[in-house]
ChimeraX commands (.cxc) that place a marker at each C-alpha (Angstrom):
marker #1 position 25.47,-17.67,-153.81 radius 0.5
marker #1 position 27.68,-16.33,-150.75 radius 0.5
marker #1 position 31.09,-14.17,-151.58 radius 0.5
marker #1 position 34.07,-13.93,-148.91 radius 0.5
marker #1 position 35.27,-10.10,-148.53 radius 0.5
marker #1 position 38.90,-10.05,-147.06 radius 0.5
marker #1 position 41.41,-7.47,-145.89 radius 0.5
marker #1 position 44.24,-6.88,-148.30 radius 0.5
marker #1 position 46.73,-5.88,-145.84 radius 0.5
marker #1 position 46.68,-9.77,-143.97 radius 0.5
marker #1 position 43.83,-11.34,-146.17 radius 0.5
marker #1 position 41.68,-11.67,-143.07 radius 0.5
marker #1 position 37.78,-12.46,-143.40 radius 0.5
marker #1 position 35.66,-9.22,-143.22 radius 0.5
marker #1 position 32.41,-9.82,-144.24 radius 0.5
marker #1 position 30.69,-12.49,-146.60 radius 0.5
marker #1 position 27.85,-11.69,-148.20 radius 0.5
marker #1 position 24.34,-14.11,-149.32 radius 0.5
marker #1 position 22.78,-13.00,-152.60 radius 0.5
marker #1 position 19.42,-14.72,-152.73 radius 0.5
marker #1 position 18.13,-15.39,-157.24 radius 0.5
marker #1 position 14.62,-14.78,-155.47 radius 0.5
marker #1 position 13.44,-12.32,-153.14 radius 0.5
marker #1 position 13.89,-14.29,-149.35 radius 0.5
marker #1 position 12.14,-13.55,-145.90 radius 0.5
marker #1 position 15.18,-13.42,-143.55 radius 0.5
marker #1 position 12.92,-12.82,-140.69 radius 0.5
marker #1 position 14.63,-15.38,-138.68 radius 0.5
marker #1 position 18.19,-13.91,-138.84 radius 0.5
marker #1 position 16.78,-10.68,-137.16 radius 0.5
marker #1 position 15.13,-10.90,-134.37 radius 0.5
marker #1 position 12.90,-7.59,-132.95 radius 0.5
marker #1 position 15.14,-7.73,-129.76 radius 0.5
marker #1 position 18.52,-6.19,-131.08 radius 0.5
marker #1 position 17.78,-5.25,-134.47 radius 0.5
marker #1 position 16.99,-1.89,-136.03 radius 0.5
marker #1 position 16.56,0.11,-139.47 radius 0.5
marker #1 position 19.36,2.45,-140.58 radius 0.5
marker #1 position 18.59,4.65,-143.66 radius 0.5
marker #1 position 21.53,6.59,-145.89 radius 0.5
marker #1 position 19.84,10.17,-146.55 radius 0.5
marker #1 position 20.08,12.45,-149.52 radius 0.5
marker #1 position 19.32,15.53,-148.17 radius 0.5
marker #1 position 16.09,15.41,-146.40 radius 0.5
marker #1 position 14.76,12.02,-148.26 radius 0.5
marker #1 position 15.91,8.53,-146.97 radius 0.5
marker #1 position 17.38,6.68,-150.37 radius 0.5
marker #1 position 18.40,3.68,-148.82 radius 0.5
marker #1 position 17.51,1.08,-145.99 radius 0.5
marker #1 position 18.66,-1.96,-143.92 radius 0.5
marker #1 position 18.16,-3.67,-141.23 radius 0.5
marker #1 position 21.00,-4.38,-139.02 radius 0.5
marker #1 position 21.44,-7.17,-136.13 radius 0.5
marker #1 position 24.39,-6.38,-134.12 radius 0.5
marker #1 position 25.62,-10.12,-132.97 radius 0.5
marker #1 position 26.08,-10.50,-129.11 radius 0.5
marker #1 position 30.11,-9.84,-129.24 radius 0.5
marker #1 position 29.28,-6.42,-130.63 radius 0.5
marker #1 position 31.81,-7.04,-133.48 radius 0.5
marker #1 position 29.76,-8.10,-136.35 radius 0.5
marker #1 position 26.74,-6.85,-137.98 radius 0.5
marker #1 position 24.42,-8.67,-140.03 radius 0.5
marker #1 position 22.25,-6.94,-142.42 radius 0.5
marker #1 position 19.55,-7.20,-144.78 radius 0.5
marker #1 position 19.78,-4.61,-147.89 radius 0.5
marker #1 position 16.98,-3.04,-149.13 radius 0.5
marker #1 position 14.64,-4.21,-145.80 radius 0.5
marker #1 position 12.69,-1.25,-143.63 radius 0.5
marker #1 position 10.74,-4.39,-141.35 radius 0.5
marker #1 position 9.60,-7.45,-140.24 radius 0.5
marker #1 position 7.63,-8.83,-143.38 radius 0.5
marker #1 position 9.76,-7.52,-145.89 radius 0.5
marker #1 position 12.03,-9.49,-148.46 radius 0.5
marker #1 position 15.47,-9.13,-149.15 radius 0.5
marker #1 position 17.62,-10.34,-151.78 radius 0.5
marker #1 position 21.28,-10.02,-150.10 radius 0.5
marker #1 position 22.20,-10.31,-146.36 radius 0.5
marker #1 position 26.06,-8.99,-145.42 radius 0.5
marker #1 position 27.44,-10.50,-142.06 radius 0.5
marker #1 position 30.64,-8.23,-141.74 radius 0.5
marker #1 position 33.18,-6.73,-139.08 radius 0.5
marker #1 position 31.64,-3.23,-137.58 radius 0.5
marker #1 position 35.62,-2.18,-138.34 radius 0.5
marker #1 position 35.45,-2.23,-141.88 radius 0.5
marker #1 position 31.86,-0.19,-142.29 radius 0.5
marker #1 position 34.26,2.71,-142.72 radius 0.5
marker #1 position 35.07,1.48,-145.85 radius 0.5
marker #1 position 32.25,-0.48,-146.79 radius 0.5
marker #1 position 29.41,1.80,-145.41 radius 0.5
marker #1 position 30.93,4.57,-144.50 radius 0.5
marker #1 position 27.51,6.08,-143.30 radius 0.5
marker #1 position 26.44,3.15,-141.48 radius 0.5
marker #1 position 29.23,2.96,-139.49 radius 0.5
marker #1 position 28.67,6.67,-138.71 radius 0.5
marker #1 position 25.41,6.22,-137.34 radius 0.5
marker #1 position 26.35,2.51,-135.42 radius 0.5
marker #1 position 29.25,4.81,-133.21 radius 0.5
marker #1 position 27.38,5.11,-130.77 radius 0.5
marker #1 position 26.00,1.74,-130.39 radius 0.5
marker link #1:1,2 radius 0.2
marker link #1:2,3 radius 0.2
marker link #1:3,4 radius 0.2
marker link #1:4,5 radius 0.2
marker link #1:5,6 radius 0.2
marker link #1:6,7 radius 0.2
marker link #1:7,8 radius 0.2
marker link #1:8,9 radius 0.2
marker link #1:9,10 radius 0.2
marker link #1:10,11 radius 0.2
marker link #1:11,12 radius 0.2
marker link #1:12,13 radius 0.2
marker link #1:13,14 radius 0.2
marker link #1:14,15 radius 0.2
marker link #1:15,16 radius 0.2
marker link #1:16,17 radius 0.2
marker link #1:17,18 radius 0.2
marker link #1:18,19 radius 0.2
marker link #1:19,20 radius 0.2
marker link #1:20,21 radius 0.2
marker link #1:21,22 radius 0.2
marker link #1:22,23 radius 0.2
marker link #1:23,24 radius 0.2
marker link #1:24,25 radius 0.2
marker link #1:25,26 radius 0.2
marker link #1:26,27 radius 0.2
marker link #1:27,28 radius 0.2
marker link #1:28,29 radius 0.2
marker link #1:29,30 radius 0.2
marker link #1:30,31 radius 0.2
marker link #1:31,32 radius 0.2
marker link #1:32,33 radius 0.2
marker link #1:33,34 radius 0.2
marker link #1:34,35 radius 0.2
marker link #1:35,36 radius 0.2
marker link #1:36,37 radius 0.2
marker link #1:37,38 radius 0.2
marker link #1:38,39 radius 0.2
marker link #1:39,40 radius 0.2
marker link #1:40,41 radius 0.2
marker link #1:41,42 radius 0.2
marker link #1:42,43 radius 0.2
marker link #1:43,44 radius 0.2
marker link #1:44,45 radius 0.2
marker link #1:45,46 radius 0.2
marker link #1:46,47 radius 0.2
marker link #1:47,48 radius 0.2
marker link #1:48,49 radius 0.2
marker link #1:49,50 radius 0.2
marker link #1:50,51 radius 0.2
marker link #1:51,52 radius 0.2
marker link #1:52,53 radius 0.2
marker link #1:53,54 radius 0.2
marker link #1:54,55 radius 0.2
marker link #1:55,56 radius 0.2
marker link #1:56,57 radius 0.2
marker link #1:57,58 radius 0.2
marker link #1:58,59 radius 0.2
marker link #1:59,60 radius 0.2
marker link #1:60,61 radius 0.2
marker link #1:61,62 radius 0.2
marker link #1:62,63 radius 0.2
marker link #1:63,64 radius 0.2
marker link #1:64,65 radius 0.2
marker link #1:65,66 radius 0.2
marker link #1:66,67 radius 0.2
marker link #1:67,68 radius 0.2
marker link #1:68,69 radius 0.2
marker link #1:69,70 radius 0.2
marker link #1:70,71 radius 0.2
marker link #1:71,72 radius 0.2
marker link #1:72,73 radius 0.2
marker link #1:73,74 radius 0.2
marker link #1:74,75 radius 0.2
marker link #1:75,76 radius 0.2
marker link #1:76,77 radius 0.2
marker link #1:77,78 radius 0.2
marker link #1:78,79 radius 0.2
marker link #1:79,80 radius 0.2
marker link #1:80,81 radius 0.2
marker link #1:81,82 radius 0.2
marker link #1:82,83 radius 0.2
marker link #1:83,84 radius 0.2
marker link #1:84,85 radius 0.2
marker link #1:85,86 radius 0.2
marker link #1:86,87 radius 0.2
marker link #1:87,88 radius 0.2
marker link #1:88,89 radius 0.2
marker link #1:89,90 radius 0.2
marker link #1:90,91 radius 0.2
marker link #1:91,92 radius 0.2
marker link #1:92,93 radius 0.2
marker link #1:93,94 radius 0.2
marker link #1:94,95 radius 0.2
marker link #1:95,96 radius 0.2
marker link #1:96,97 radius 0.2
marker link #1:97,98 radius 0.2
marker link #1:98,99 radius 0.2
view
């Protein structure tokens, strides 16, 4: 099942989103060259992972919830425009500034 996130202000495409039913090796869609794992801390303990692809035009990020490596199954993968992490992930984005 994919959704379609869009802007309110012009209804423009921001992200869509792949929920797998079953746990799915998305291996494929990440390749080692280019992709990393980002974690959102609480305090000193990470709480959350994903692994994030940043496509070649540097304006999209694909990412795999709940995955820390190669190996591991996902059940949702977000392809979405790095300008709306700020209100999507707002500590994602944080941490992809520099990037």
């Amino acid at each position: 099942m994919a959704n379609l996130g869009t802007r309110q202000s012009d209804r423009k495409l921001v992200s869509l989103t792949r929920n797998y039913h079953e746990p799915t090796l998305v291996d494929a869609l990440f390749p080692a060259s280019g992709t990393k794992t980002y974690y959102w801390q609480n305090g000193s303990q990470p709480r959350w992972r994903v692994r994030v692809h940043l496509l070649k035009d540097g304006e999209r990020a694909l990412i795999a919830r709940g995955v820390e490596k190669a190996g591991q199954k996902t059940d949702q993968v977000l392809l979405i425009r790095r300008s709306a992490l700020v209100s999507y992930l707002p500590w994602l984005a944080e941490q992809l500034a520099d990037r």
